[in-house]
ZAKOL-958098 format. One line per field, with one value per residue: residue number from 1; residue in three letters; chain; x, y, z of N, C-alpha, C, CB in turn. Coordinates in nm, 2 decimals, m for minus. Glycine has a CB too. Layout:
REM ZAKOL-958098
seq <- (NUM_...) $
type <- (ALA_...) $
mol <- (A_...) $
n_xx <- (X_...) $
n_yy <- (Y_...) $
n_zz <- (Z_...) $
ca_xx <- (X_...) $
ca_yy <- (Y_...) $
ca_zz <- (Z_...) $
c_xx <- (X_...) $
c_yy <- (Y_...) $
c_zz <- (Z_...) $
cb_xx <- (X_...) $
cb_yy <- (Y_...) $
cb_zz <- (Z_...) $
***
This chain:
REM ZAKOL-958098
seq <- (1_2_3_4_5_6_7_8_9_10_11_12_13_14_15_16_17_18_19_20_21_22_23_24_25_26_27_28_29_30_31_32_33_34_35_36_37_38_39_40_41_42_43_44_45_46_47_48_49_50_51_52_53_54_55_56_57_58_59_60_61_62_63_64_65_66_67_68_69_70_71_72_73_74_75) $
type <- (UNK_UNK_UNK_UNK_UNK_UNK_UNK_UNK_UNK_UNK_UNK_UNK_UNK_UNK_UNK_UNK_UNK_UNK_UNK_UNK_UNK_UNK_UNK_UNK_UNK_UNK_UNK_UNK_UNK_UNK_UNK_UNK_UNK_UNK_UNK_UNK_UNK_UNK_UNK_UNK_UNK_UNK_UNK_UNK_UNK_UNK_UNK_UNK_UNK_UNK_UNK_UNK_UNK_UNK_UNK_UNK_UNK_UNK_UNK_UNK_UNK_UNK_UNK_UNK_UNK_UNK_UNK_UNK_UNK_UNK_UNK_UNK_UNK_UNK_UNK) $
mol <- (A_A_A_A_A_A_A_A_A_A_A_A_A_A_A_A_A_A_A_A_A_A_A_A_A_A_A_A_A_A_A_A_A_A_A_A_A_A_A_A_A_A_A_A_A_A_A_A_A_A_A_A_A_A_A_A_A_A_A_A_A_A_A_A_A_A_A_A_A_A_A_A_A_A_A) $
n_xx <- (0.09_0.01_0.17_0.18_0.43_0.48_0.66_0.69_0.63_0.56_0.62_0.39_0.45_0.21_0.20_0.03_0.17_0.42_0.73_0.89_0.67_0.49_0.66_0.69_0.44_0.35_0.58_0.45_0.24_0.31_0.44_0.16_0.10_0.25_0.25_0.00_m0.01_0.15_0.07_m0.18_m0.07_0.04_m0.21_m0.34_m0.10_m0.12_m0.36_m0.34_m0.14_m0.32_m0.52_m0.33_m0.25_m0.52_m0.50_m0.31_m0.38_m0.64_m0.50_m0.34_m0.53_m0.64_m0.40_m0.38_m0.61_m0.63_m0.39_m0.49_m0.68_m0.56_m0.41_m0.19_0.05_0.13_0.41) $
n_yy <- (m0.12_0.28_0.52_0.84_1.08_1.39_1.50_1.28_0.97_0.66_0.34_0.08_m0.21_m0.47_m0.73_m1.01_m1.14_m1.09_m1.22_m1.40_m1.44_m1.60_m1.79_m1.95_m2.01_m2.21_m2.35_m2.42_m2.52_m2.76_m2.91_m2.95_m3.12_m3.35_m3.39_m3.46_m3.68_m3.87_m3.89_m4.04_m4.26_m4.38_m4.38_m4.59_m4.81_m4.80_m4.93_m5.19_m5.31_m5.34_m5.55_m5.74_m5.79_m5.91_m6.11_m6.24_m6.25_m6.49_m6.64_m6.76_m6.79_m7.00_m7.17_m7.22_m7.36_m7.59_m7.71_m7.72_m7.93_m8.16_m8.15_m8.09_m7.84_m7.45_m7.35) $
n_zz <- (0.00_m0.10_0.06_0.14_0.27_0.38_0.11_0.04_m0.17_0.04_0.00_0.22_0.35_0.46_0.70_0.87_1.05_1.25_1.13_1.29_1.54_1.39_1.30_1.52_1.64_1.41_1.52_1.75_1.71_1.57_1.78_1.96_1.83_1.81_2.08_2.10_1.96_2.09_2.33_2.23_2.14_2.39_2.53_2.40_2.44_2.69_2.72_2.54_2.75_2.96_2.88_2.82_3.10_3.23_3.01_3.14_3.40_3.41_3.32_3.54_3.71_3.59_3.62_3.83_3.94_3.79_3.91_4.16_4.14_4.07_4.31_4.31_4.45_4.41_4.51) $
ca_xx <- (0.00_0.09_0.15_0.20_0.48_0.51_0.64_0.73_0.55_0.61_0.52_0.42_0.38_0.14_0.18_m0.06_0.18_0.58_0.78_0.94_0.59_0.45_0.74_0.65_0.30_0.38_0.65_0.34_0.12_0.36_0.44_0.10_0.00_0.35_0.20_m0.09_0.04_0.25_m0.07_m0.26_m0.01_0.05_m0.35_m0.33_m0.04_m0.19_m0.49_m0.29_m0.09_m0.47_m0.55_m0.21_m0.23_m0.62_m0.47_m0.22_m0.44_m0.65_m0.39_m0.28_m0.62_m0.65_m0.30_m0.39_m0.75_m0.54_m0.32_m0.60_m0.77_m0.48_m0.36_m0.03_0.02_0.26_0.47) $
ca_yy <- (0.00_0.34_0.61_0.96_1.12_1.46_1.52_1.15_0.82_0.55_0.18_0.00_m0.36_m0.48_m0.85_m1.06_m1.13_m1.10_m1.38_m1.48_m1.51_m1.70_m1.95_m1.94_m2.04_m2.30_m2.46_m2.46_m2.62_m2.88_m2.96_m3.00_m3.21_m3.47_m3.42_m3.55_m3.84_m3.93_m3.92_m4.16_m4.39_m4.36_m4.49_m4.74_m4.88_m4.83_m5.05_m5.33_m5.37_m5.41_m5.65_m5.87_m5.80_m5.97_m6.25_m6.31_m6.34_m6.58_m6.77_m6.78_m6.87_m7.13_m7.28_m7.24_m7.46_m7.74_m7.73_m7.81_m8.02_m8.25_m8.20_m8.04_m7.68_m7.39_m7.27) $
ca_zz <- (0.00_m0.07_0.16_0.13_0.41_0.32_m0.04_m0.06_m0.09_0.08_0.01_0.31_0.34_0.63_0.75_0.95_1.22_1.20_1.06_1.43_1.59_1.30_1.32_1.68_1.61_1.34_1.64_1.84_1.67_1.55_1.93_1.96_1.74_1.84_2.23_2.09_1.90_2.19_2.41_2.18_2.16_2.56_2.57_2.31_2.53_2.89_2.69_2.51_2.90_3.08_2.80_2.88_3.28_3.20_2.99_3.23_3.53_3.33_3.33_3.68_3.77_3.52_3.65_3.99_3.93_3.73_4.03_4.29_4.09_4.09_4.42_4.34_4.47_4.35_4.60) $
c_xx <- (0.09_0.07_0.20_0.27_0.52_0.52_0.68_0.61_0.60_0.54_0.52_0.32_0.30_0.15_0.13_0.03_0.36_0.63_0.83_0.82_0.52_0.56_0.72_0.51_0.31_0.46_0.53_0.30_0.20_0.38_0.36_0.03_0.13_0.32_0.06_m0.15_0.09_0.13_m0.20_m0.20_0.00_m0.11_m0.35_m0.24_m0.10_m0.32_m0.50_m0.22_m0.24_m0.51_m0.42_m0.26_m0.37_m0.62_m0.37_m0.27_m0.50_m0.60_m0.34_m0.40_m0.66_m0.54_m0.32_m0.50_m0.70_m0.44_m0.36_m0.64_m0.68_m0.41_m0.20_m0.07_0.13_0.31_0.56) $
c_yy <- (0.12_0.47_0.75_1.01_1.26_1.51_1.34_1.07_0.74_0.46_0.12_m0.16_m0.42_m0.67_m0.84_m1.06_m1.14_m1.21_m1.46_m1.51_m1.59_m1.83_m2.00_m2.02_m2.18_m2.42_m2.51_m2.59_m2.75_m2.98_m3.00_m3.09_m3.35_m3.48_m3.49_m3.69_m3.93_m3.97_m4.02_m4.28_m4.42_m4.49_m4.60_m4.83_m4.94_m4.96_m5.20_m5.41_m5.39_m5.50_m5.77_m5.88_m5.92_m6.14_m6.31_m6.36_m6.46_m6.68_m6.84_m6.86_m7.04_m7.21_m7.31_m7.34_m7.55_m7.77_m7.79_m7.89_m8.17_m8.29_m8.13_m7.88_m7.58_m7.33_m7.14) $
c_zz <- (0.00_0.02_0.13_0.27_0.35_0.18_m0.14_m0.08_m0.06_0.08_0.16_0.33_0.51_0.64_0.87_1.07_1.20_1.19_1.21_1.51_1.48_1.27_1.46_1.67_1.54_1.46_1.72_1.84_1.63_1.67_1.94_1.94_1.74_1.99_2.17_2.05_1.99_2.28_2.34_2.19_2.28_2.63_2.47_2.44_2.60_2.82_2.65_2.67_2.93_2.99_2.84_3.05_3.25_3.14_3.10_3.37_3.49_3.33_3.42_3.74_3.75_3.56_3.77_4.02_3.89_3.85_4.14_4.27_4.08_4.21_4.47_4.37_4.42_4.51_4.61) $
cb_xx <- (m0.10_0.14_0.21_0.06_0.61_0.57_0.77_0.85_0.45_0.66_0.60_0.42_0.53_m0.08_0.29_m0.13_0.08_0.66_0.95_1.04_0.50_0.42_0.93_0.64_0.23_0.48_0.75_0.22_0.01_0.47_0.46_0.09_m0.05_0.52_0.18_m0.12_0.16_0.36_m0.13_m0.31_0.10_0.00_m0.51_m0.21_0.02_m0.32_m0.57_m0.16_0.02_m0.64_m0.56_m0.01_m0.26_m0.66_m0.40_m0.10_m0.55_m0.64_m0.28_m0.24_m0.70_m0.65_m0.16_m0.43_m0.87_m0.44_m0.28_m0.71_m0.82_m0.41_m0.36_0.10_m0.01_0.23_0.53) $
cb_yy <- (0.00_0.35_0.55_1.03_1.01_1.46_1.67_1.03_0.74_0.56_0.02_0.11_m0.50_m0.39_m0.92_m1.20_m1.30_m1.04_m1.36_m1.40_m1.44_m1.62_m1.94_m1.76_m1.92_m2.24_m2.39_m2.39_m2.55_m2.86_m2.90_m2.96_m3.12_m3.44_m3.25_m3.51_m3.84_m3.81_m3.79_m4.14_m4.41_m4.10_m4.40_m4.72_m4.82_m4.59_m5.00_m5.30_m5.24_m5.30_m5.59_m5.80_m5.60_m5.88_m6.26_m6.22_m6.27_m6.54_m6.75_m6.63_m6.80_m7.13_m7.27_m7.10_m7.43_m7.71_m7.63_m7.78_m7.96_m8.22_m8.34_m8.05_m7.64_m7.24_m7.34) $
cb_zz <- (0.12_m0.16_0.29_0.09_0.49_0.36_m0.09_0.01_m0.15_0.19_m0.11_0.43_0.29_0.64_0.76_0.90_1.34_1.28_0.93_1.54_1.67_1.16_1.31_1.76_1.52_1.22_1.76_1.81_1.53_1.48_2.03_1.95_1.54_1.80_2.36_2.06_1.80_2.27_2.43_2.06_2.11_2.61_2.55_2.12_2.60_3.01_2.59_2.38_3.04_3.13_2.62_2.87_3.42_3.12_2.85_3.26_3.61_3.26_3.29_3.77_3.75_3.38_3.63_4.07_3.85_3.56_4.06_4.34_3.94_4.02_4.38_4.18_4.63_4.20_4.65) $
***
């Protein structure tokens, strides 16, 4: 745009937001969005472990009933 300063003109360009907070912004949001990845996978995890811990009792119980049932015990 131009501008009139006395007997000159002067062009002046207007940006939305200066180039160091708009890299600033961009970091943001990229952080964001790898804290969020990180945090899905985090619950996926925590959900595949309670699915094992589940099979694994399962299991304990079932060896522990074949155990009585026979007579032998685990010590």
């Amino acid at each position: 745009m131009w501008v009139r300063q006395g007997d000159c003109w002067v062009v002046v360009v207007l940006m939305r937001k200066p180039w160091a907070e708009s890299r600033q912004v961009i970091r943001e949001q990229q952080e964001g969005q790898v804290i969020e990845r990180l945090r899905v996978e985090l619950e996926n995890e925590r959900e595949r472990n309670f699915q094992l811990d589940m099979e694994l009792e399962i299991l304990r119980i079932q060896i522990s009933g074949a155990h009585s049932s026979t007579g032998a015990g685990i010590d």
